[in-house]
MDTraj code that builds the backbone (N, CA, C; nanometers):
import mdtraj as md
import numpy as np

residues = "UNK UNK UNK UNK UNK UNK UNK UNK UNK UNK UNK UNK UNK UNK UNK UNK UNK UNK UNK UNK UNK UNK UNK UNK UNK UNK UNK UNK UNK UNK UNK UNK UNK UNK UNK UNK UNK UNK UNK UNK UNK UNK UNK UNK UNK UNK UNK UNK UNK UNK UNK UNK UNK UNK UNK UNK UNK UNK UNK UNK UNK UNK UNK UNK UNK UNK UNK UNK UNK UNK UNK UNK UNK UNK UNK UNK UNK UNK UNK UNK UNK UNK UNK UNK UNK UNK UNK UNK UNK UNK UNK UNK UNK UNK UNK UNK UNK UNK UNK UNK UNK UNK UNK UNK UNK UNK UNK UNK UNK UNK UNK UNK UNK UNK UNK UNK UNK UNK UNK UNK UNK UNK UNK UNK UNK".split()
xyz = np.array([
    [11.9321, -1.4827, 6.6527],
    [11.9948, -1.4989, 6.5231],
    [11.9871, -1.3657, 6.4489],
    [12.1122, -1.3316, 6.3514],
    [12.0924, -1.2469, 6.3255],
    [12.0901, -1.2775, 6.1463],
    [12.0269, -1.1214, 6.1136],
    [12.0611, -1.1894, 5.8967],
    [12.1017, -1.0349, 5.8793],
    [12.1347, -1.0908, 5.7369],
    [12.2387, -1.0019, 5.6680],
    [12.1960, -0.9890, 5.5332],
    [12.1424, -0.8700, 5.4741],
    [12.1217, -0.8814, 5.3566],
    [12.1850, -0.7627, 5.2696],
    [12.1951, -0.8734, 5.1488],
    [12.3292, -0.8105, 5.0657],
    [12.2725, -0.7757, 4.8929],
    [12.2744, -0.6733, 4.8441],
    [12.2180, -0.6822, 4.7141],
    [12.3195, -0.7217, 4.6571],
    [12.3146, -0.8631, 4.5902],
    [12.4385, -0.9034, 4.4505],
    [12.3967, -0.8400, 4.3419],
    [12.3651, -0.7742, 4.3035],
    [12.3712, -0.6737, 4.1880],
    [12.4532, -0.5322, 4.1971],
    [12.4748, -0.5114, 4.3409],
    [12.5664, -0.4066, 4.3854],
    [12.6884, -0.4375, 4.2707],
    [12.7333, -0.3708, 4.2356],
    [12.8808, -0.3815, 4.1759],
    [12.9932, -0.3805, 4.2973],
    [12.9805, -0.2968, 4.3824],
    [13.0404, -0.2769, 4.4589],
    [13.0655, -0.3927, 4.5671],
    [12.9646, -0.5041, 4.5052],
    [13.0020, -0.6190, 4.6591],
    [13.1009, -0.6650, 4.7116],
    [13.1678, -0.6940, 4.5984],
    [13.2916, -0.7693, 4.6502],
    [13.3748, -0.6701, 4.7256],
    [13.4355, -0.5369, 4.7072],
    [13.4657, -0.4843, 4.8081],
    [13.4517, -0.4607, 4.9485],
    [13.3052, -0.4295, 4.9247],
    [13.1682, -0.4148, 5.0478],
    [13.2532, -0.5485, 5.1744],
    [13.2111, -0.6883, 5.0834],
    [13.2316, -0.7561, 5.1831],
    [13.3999, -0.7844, 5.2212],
    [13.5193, -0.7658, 5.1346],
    [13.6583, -0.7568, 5.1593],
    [13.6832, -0.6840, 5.2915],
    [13.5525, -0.5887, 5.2741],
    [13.6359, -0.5026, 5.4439],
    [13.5357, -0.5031, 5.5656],
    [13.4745, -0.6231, 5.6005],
    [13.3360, -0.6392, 5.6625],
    [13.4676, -0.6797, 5.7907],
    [13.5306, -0.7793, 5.7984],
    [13.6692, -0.7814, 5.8727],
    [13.7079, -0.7106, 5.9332],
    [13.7491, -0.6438, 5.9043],
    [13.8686, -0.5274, 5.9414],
    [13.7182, -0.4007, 6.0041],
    [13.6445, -0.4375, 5.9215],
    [13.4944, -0.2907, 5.9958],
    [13.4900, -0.3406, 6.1334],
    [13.4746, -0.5183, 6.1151],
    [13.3988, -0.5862, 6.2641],
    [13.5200, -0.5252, 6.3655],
    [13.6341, -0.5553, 6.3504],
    [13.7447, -0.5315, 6.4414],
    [13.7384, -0.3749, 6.4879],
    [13.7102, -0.3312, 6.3828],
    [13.7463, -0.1513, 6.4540],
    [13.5879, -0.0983, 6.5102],
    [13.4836, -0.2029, 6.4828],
    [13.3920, -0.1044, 6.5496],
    [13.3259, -0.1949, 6.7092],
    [13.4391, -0.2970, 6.6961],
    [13.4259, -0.3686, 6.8295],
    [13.5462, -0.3535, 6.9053],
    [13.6408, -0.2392, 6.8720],
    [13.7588, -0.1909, 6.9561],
    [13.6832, -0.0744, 7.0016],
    [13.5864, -0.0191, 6.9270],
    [13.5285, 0.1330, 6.9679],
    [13.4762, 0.1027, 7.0545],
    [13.3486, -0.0154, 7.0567],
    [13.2059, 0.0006, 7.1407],
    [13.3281, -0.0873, 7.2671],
    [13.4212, -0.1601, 7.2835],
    [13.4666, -0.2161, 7.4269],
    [13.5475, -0.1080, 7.4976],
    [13.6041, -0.0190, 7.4378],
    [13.6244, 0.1245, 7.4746],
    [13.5643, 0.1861, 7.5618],
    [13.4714, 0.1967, 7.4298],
    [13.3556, 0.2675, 7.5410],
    [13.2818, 0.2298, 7.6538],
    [13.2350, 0.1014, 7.6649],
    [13.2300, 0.0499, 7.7557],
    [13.3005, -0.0044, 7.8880],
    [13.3987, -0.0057, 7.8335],
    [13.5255, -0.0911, 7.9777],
    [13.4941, 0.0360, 8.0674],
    [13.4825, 0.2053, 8.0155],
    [13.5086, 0.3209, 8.0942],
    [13.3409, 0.3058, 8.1909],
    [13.2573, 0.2499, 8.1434],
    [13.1286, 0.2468, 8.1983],
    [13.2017, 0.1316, 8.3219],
    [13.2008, 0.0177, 8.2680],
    [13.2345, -0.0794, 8.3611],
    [13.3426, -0.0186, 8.4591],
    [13.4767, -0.0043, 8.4248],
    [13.5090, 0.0778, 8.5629],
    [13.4839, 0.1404, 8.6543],
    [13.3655, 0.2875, 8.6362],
    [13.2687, 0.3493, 8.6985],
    [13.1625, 0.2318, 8.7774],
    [13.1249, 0.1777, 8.7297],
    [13.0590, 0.0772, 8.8020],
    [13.1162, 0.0268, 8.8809],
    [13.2626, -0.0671, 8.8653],
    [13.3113, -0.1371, 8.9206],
    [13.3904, -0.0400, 9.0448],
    [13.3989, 0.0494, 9.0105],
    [13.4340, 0.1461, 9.1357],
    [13.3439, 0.1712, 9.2327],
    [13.1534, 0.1668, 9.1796],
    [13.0812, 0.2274, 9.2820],
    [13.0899, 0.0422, 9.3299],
    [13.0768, -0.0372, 9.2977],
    [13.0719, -0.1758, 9.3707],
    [13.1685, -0.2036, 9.4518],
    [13.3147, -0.1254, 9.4457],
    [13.3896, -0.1826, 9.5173],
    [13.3982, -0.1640, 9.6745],
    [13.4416, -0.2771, 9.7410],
    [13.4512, -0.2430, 9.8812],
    [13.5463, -0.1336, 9.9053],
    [13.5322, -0.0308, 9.9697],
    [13.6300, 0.0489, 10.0369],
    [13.6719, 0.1083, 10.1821],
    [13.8115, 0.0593, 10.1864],
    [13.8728, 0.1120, 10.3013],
    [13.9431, 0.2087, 10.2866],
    [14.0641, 0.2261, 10.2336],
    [14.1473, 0.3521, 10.1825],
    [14.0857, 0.3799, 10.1130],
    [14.0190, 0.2962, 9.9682],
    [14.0451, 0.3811, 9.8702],
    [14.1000, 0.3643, 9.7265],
    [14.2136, 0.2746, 9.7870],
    [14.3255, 0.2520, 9.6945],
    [14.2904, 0.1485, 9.5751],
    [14.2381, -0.0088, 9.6404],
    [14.1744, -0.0706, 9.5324],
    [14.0934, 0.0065, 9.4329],
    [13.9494, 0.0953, 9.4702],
    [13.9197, 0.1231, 9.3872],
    [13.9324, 0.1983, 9.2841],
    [14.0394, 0.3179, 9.3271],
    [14.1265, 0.4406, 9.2697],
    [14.2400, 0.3712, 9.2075],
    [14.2369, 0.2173, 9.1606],
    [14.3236, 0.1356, 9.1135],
    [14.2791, 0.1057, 8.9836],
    [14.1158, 0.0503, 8.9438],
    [14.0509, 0.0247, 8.8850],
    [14.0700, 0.1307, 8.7150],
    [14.1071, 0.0495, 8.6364],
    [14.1504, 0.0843, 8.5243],
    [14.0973, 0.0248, 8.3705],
    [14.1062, 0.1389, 8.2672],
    [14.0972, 0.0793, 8.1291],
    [14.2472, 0.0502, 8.1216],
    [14.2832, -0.0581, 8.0547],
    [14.4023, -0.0770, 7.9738],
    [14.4345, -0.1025, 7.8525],
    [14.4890, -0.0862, 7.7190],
    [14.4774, -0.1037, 7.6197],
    [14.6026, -0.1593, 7.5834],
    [14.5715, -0.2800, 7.4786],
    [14.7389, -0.3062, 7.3997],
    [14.7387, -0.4553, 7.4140],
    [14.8485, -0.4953, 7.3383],
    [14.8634, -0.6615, 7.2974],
    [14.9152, -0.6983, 7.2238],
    [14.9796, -0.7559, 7.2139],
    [15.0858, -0.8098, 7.0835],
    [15.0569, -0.8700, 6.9886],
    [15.0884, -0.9000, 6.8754],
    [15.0823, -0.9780, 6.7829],
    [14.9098, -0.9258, 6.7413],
    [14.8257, -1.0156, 6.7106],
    [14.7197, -0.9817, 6.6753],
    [14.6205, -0.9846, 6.7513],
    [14.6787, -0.9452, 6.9372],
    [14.5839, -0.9166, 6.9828],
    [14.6012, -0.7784, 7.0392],
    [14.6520, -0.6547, 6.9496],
    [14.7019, -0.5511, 6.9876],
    [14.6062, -0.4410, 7.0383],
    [14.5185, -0.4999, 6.9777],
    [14.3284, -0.4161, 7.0058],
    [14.2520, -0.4488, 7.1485],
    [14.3338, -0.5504, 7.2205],
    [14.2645, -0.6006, 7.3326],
    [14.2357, -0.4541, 7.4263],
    [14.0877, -0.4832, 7.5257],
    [14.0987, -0.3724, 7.5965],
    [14.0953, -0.4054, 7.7372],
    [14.1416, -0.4147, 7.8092],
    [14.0874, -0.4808, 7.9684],
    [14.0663, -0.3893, 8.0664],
    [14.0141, -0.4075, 8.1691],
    [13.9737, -0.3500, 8.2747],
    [14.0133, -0.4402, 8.3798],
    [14.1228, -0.2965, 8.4497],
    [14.2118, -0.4159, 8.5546],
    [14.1713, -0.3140, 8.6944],
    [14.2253, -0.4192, 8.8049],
    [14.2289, -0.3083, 8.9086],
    [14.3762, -0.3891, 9.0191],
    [14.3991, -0.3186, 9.0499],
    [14.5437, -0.3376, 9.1281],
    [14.6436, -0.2951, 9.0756],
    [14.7731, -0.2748, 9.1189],
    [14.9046, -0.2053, 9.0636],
    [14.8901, -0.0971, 9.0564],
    [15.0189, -0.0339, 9.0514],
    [15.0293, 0.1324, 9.0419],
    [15.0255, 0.2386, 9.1449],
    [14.8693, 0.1619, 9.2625],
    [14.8363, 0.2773, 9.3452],
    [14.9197, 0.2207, 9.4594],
    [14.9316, 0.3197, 9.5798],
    [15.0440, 0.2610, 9.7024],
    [14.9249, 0.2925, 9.8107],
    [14.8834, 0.1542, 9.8548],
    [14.7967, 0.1884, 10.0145],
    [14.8493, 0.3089, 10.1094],
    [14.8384, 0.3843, 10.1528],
    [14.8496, 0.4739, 10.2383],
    [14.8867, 0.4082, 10.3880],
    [14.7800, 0.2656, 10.4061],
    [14.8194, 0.2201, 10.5471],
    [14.9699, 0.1596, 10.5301],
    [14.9980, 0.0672, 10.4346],
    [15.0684, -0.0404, 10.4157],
    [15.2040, -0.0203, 10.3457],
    [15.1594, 0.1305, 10.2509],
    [15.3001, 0.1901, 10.2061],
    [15.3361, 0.0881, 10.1076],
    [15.2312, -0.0067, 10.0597],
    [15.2761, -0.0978, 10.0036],
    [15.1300, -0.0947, 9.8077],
    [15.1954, -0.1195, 9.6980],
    [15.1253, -0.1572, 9.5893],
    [15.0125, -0.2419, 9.6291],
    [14.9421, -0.2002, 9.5853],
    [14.7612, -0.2744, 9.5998],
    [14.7709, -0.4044, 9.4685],
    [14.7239, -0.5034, 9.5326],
    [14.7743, -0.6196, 9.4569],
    [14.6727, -0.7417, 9.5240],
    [14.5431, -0.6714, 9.5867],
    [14.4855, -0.7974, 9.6425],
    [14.3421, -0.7636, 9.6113],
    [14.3386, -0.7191, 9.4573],
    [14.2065, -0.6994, 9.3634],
    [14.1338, -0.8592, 9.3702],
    [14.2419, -0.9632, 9.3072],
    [14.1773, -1.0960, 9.3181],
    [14.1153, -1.1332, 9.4535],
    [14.1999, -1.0967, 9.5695],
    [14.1208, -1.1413, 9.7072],
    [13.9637, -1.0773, 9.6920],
    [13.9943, -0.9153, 9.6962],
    [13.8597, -0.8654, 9.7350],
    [13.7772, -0.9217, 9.6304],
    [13.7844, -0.9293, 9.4779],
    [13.6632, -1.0035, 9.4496],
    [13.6107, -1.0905, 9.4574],
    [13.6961, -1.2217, 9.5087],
    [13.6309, -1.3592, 9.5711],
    [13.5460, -1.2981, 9.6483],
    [13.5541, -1.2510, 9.7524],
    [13.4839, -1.1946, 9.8825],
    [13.3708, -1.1091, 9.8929],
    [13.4016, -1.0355, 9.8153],
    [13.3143, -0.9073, 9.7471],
    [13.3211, -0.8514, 9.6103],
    [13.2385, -0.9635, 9.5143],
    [13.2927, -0.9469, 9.3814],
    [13.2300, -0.7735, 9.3493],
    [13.3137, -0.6979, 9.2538],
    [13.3099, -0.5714, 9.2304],
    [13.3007, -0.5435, 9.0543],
    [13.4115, -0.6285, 9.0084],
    [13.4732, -0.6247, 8.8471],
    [13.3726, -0.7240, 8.7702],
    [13.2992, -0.8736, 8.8482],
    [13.2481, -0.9158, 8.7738],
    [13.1049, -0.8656, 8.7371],
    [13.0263, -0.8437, 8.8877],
    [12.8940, -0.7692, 8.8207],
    [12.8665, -0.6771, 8.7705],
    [13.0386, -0.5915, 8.7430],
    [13.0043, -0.4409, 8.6862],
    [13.0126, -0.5197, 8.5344],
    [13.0623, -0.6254, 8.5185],
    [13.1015, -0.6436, 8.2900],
    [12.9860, -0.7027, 8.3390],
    [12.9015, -0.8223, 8.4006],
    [12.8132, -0.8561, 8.3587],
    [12.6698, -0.7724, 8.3629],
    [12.6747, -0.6396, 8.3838],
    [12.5572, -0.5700, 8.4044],
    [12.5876, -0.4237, 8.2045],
    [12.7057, -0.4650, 8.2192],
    [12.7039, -0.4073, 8.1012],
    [12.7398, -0.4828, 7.9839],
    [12.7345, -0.6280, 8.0024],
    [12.7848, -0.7155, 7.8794],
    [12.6543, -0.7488, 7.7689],
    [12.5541, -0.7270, 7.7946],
    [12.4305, -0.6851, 7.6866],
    [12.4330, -0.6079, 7.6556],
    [12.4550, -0.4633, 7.6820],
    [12.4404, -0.3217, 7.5879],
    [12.6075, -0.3655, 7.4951],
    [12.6924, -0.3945, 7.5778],
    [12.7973, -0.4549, 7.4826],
    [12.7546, -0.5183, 7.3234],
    [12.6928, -0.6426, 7.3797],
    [12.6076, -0.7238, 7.2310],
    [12.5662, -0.6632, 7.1623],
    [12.4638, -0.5400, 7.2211],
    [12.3674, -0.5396, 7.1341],
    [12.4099, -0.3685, 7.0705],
    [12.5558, -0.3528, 7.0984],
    [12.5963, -0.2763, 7.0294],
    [12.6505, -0.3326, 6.9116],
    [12.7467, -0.3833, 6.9430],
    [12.8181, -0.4692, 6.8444],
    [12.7531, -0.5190, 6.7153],
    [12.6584, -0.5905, 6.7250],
    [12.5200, -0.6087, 6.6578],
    [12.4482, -0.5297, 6.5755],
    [12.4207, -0.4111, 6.6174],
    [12.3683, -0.3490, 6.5527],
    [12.5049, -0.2274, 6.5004],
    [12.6052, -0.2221, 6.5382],
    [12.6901, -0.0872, 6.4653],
    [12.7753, -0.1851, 6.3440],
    [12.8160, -0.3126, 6.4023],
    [12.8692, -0.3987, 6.2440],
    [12.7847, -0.4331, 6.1901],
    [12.6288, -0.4797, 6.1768],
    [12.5505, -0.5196, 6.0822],
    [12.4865, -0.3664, 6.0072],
    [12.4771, -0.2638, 6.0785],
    [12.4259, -0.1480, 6.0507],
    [12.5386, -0.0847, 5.8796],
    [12.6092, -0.1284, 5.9028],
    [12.7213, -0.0637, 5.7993],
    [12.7406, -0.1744, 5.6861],
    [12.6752, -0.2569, 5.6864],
    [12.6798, -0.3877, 5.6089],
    [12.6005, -0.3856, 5.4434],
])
top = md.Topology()
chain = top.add_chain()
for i, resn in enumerate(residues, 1):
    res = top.add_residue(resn, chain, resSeq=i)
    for name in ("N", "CA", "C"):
        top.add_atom(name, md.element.get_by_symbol(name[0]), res)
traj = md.Trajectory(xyz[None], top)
């Protein structure tokens, strides 16, 4: 659990808290930023490799419509062309059933995630 303490004698509160919103959003677009690039690196040294290609696939992506324009993901497939197959790499979902790569890299960095988040929006509060 976390607390939050606020002096109401501030004059300034009501502002303070008008932009606690819009703070949470931009300093949890920063810290998943920064992180997705950790998780990729990871998820690259985890991945199985034969060519190459899956893991030289492995990507930050940014963007989203409407009001989820801040989204950040970490994808892997598309873009790169197997060398054997001459063909787009598109069987990210196979290899991680088999040999998951993408999930233990977010779940080995999804606590420093929290406990960023946590402490850089309550820190400015």
């Amino acid at each position: 659990m976390t607390t939050i303490q606020l002096d109401i004698t501030d004059p300034n509160l009501k502002e303070k808290l008008a932009v606690i919103p819009e703070k949470m959003l931009e300093y949890a677009e920063e810290v998943l930023l920064e992180q997705a690039h950790l998780i990729v690196g990871l998820a690259q040294v985890y991945c199985p490799v034969d060519t190459g290609s899956l893991r030289d696939s492995i990507r930050v992506e940014r963007g989203g419509q409407g009001l989820h324009w801040r989204e950040v993901r970490v994808r892997a497939g598309g873009y790169i062309t197997n060398p054997e197959t001459n063909r787009i790499v598109n069987y990210a979902a196979y290899v991680e059933a088999h040999t998951p790569f993408l999930g233990p890299a977010v779940e080995e960095v999804k606590p420093t995630i929290q406990a960023m988040l946590a402490n850089k929006v309550l820190s400015d509060v």
